[in-house]
ROLUM-223174 format. One record per residue (C-alpha): x, y, z; residue number from 1. Coordinates in pm, 1 decimal. Each point is the difference from the previous one (the first is absolute). Layout:
residues N
        X        Y        Z pos
        X        Y        Z NUM
...
end
This chain:
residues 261
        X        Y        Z pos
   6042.3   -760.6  -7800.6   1
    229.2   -167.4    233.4   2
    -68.9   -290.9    202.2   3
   -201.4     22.6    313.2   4
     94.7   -289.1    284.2   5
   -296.2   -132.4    201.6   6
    -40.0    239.5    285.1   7
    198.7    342.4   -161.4   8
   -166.4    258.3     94.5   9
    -78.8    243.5   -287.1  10
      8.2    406.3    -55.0  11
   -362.5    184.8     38.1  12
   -183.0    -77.6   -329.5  13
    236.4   -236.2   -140.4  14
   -131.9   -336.8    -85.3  15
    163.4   -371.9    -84.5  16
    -76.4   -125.8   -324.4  17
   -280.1   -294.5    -67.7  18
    173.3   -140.1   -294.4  19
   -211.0   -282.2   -225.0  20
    124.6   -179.4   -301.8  21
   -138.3    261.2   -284.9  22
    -47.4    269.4    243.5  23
    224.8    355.0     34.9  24
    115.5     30.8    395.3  25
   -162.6    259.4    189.5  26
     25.9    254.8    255.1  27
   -167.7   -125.3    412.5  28
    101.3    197.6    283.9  29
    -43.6   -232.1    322.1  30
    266.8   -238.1    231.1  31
     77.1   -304.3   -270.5  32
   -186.0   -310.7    160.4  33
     53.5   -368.2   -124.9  34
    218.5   -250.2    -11.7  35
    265.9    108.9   -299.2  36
    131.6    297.4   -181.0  37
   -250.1    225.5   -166.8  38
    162.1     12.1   -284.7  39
     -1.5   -362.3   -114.9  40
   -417.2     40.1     90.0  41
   -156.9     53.5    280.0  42
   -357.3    150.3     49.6  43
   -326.8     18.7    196.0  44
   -503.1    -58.4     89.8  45
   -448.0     90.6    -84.0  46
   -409.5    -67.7    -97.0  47
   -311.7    261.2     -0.7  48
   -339.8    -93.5    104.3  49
   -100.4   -237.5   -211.2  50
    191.2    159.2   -280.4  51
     92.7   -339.4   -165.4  52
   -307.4   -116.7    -55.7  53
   -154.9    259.1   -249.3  54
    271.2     64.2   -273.3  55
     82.3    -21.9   -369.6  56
     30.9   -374.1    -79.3  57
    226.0   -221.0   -279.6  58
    -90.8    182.6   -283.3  59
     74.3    370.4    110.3  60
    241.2    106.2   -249.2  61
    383.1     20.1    180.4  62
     50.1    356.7    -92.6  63
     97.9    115.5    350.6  64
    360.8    134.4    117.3  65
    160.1   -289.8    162.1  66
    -48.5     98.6    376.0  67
    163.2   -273.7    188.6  68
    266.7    175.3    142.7  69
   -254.0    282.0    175.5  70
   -193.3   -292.5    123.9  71
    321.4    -76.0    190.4  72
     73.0    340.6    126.4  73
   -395.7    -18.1    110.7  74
    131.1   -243.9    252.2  75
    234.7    179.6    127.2  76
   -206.3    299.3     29.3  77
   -290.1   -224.3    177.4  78
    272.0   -139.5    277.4  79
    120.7    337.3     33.1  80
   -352.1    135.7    113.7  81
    -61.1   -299.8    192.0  82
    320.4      3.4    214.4  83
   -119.1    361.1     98.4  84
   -337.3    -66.5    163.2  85
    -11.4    -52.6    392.4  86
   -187.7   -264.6    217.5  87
   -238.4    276.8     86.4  88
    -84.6     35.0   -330.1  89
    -96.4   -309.7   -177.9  90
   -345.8    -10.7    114.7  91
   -101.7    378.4   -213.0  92
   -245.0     41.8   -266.6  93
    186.4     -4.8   -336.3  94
   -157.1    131.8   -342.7  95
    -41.8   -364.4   -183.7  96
   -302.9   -112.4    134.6  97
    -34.9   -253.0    249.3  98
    331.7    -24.0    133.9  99
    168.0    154.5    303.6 100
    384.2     58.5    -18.8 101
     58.1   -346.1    139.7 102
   -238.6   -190.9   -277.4 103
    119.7    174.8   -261.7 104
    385.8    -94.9     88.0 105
   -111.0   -352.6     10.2 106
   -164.7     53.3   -355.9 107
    288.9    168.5   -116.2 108
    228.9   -253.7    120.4 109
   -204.7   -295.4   -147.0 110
    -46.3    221.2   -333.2 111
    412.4      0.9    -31.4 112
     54.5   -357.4     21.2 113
   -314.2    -66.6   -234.0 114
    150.1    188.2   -276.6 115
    339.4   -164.3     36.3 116
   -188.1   -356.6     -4.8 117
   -181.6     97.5   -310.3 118
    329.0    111.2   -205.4 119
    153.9   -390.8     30.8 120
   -346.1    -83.4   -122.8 121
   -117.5    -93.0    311.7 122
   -447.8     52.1    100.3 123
    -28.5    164.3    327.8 124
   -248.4   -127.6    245.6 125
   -397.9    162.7    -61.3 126
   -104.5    191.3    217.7 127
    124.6    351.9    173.1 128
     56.1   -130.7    317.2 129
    368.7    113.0    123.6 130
    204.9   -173.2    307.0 131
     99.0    263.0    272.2 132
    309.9    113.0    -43.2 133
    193.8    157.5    307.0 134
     64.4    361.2    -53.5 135
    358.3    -13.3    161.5 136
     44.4   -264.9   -312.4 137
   -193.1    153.7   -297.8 138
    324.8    221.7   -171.9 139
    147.1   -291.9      1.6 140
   -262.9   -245.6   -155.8 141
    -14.3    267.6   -263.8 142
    334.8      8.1    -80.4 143
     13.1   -393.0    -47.1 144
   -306.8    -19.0   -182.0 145
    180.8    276.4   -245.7 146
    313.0   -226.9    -35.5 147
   -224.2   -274.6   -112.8 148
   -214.4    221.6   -219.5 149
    320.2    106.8   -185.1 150
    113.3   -372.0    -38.6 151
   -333.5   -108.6   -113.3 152
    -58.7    340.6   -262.4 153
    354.8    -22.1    -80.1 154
      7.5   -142.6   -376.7 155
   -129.0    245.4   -284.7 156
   -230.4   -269.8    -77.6 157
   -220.0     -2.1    318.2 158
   -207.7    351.8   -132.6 159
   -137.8   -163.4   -288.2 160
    -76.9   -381.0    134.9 161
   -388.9    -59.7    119.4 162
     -3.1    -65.4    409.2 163
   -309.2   -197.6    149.2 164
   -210.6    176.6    246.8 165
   -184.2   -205.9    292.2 166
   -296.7     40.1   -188.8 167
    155.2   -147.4   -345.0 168
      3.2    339.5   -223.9 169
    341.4     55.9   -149.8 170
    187.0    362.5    -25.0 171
    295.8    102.3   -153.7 172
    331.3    -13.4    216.0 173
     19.7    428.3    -78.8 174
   -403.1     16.6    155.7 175
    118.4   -150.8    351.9 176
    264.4    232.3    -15.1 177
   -187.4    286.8    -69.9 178
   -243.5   -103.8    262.1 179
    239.5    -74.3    325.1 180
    145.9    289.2    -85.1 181
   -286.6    193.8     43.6 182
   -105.3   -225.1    275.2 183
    302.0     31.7    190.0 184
     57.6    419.1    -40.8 185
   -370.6     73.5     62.0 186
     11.4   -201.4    396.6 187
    328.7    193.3     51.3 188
   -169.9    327.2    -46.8 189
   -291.7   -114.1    211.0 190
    221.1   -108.9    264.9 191
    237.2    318.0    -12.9 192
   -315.5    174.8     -3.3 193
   -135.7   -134.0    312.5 194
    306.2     10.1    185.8 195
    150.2    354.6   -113.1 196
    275.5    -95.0   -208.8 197
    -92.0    112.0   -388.2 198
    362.0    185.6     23.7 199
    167.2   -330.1     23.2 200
   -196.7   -146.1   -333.0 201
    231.6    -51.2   -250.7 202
    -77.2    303.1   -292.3 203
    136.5   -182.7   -289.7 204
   -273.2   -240.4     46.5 205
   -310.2    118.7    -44.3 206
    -11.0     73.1   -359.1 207
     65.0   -328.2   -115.5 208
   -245.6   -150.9    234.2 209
   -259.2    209.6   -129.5 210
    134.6    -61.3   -377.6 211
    -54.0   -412.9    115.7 212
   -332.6     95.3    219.8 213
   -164.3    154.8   -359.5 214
    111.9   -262.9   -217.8 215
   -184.6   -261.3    177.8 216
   -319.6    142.6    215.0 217
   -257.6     77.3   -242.0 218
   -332.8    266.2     51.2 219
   -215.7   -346.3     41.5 220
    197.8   -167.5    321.7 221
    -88.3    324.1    222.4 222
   -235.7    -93.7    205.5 223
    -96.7   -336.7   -173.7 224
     -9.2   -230.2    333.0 225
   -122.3    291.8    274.4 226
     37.4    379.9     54.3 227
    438.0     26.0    -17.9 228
     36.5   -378.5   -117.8 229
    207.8    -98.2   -139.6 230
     36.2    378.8   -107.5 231
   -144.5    326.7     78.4 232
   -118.6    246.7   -222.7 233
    306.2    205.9   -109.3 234
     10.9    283.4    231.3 235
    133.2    351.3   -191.7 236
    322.6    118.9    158.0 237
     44.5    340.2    134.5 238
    165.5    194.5   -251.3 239
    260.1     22.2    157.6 240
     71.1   -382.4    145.9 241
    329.7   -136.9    -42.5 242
     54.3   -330.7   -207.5 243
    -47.4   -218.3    344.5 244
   -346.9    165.1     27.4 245
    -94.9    -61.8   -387.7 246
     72.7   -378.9     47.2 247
   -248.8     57.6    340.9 248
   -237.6    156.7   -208.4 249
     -8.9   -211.0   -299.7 250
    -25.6   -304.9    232.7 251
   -351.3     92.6    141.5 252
    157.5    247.8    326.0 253
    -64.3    348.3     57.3 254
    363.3     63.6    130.8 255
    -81.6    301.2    200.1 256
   -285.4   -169.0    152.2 257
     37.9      8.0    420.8 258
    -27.0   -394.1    106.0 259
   -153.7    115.2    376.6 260
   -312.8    -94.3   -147.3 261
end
């Protein structure tokens, strides 16, 4: 692919590459934003409810795909969504539980950075709570959290190193990613969802979101802390959802469900 400058806009459905040491370039399909060319690696950020604190631990076995370069694109896709949604719309119901559209940006925001501060080997702060973040200034938090995550993800060795959670268990660098993946393209569907824009969710996503979603939730987290917390009960998918609805599904929504409720 060739090199994308900072700014170029691209063709309908083409995409810059998020290129990682160990990890093919890809396809994205959005205006290239950062601070140097794609090509040398340049990406973009993500969390889910709770999501981090009820997974797999140290001794899962590392036999997942290596997913660190759709936790990138998940970025992307999140600051995407988010630079879509209007003042008038940040105070609406959205299908995670608890949040409006602005809360859940702010979670989302915080959830981006946290997972870039855990690949250097960094423990994030306990606690959910998430600084407000501007919406005129969330794509672009995104985006920077996303060049950090790729920095800090960047060596091969990163997925199978043991990161310290806030409240001391240890996971495997491959669990996080699994898990802000999922994190990250689960509150972009909620927030395209809310605000009308599931035709501007990236489609190449979904799949391995849900591939990282089902290695890491087990039957036993649903509904462990309260009704939908961390997880909801798996929710069957029309037969005939698309893959963006499946991820929904499997992640405790009914993604046909009206939210004027």
């Amino acid at each position: 692919m060739r090199p994308l400058l900072v700014g170029q806009a691209l063709q309908p459905f083409e995409r810059p590459s998020y290129r990682l040491t160990g990890i093919p370039p890809t396809a994205a399909r959005r205006v290239v934003a950062g601070p140097k060319d794609v090509s040398q690696g340049v990406p973009v950020p993500a969390e889910y409810c709770g999501v981090y604190l009820l997974v797999a631990g140290r001794n899962m076995p590392m036999a997942d795909p290596d997913r660190r370069t759709p936790l990138l694109e998940s970025y992307e896709n999140a600051a995407v969504i988010v630079s879509g949604i209007t003042a008038e719309q940040v105070t609406l119901r959205t299908p995670c539980p608890g949040y409006d559209v602005a809360g859940l940006i702010d979670h989302m925001v915080e959830a981006a950075y946290r997972a870039a501060a855990l690949g250097r080997g960094r423990t994030p702060p306990a606690g959910d709570d998430s600084p407000h973040v501007e919406l005129a200034d969330a794509p672009a938090q995104l985006r920077r959290a996303a060049e950090e995550a790729a920095q800090a993800w960047g060596d091969d060795s990163r997925l199978s190193s043991s990161f310290t959670m806030p409240w001391g268990e240890e996971y495997s660098g491959a669990t996080l990613v699994n898990m802000y993946l999922a994190e990250l393209a689960a509150h972009a569907w909620d927030l395209a969802l809310a605000t009308g824009q599931l035709d501007r969710l990236d489609p190449s996503l979904a799949v391995s979101a849900l591939d990282g979603a089902r290695a890491m939730i087990k039957p036993e987290y649903r509904d462990m802390v309260a009704t939908g917390s961390p997880f909801g009960v798996e929710v069957p998918p029309p037969p005939d959802a698309d893959d963006w609805e499946r991820l929904a599904a499997f992640m405790g929504r009914d993604p046909r469900a009206s939210l004027d409720r």
